[in-house]
C-alpha positions as CSV (number, residue, x, y, z in Angstrom):
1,X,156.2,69.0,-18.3
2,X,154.4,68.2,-15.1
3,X,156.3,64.9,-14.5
4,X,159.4,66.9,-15.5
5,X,158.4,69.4,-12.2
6,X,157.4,66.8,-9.9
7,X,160.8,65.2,-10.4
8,X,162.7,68.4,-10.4
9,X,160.9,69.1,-7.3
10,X,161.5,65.6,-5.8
11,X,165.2,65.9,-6.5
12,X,165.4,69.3,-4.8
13,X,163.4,68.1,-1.8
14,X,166.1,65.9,-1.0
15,X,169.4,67.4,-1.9
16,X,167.3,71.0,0.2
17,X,166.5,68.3,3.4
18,X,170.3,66.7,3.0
19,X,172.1,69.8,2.6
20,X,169.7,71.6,5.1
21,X,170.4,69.1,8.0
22,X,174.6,68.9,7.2
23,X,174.6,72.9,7.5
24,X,172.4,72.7,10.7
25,X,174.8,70.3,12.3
26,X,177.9,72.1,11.1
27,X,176.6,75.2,12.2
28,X,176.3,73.5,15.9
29,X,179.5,71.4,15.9
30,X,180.8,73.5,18.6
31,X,177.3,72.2,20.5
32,X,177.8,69.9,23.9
33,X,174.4,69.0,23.7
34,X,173.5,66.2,21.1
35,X,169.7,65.9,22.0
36,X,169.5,69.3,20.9
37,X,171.3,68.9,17.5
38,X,169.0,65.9,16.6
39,X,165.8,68.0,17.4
40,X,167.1,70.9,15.2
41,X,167.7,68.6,12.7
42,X,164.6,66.8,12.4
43,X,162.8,70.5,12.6
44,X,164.8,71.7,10.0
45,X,163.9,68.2,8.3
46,X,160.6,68.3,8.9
47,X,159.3,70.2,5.7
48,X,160.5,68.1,3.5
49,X,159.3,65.3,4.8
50,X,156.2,66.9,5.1
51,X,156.2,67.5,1.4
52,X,157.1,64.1,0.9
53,X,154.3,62.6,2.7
54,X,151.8,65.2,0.9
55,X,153.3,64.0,-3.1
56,X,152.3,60.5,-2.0
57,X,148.5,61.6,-1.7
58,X,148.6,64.4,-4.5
59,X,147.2,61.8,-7.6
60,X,144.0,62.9,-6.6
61,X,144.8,66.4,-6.8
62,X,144.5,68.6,-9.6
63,X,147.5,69.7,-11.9
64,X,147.5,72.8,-10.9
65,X,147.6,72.5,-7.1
66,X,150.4,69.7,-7.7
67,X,152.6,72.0,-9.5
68,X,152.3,75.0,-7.2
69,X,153.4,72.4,-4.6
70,X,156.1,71.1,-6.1
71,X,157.2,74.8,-7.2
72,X,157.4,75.7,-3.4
73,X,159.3,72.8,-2.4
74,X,161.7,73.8,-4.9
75,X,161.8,77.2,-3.7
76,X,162.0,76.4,0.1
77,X,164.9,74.0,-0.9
78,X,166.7,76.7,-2.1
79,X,165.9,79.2,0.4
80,X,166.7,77.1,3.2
81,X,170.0,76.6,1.9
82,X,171.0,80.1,1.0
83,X,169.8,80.9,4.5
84,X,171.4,78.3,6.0
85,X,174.6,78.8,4.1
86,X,174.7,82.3,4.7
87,X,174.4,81.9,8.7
88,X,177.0,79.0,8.7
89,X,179.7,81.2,6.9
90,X,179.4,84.3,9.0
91,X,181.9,85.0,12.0
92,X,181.6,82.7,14.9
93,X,180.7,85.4,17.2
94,X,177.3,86.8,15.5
95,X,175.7,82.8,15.8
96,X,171.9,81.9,16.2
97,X,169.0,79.2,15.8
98,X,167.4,82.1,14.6
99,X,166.8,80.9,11.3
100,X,167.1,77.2,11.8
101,X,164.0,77.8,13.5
102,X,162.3,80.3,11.1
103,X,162.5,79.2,7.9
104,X,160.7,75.5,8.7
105,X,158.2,77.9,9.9
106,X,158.3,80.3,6.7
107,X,158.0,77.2,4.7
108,X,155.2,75.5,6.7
109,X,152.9,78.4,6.8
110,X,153.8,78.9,2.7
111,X,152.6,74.7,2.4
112,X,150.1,75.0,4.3
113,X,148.8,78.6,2.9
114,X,149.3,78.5,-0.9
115,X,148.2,74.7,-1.7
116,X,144.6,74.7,0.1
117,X,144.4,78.0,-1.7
118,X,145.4,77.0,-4.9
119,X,143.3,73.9,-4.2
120,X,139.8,76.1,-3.3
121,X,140.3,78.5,-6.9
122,X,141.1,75.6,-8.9
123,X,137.6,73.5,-7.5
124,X,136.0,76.6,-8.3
125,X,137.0,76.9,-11.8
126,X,136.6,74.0,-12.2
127,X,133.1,74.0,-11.1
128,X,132.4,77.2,-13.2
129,X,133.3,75.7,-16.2
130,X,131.3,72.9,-15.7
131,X,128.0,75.4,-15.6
132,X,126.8,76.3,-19.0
């Protein structure tokens, strides 16, 4: 089961990161200013990777932590594309970064909120059940 979720999650951290960079670009196609597309890009990328470079270290984590991880990657991958979606098919006129630049933020402050958490009650269950 766990392997089964850290795969599932893998796979949607890649087909969220691909699919979340092609809408950000299509959504600024009409963009003169290519500096500026590859910076939104690579913010709108840069949860995934972050996720990425977190499941290399995560063997020393415990299962629990690991999964709630993997469980919001999977989430913000398809989050990110709804959002994404959803801005890229309304009318030209009513455009914005708005949420090319909010929901890396939404899903770095969810990373970076609910895994230490998760991290903290797990060490301290397991440390209670360690006390007889």
């Amino acid at each position: 089961m766990k392997d089964s979720l850290h795969r599932g999650a893998a796979v949607a951290a890649v087909v969220g990161a691909v699919g979340s960079v092609a809408l950000t670009l299509y959504a600024g196609r009409a963009n003169n200013l290519p500096f500026l597309m590859i910076l939104m890009s690579g913010w709108v990328l840069a949860p995934f990777m972050g996720y990425a470079l977190a499941s290399r270290y995560t063997s020393s984590w415990s299962a629990s932590t690991r999964a709630v991880l993997d469980g919001i990657i999977v989430f913000v991958a398809v989050t990110s594309l709804v959002v994404y979606a959803r801005d890229v098919l309304k009318p030209p006129a009513s455009k914005a970064a708005t949420v090319f630049v909010a929901v890396p933020i939404g899903a770095w402050l969810l990373m970076l909120v609910a895994v230490p958490l998760t991290a903290l009650i797990s060490r301290r269950r397991s440390r209670s059940a360690q006390t007889p």
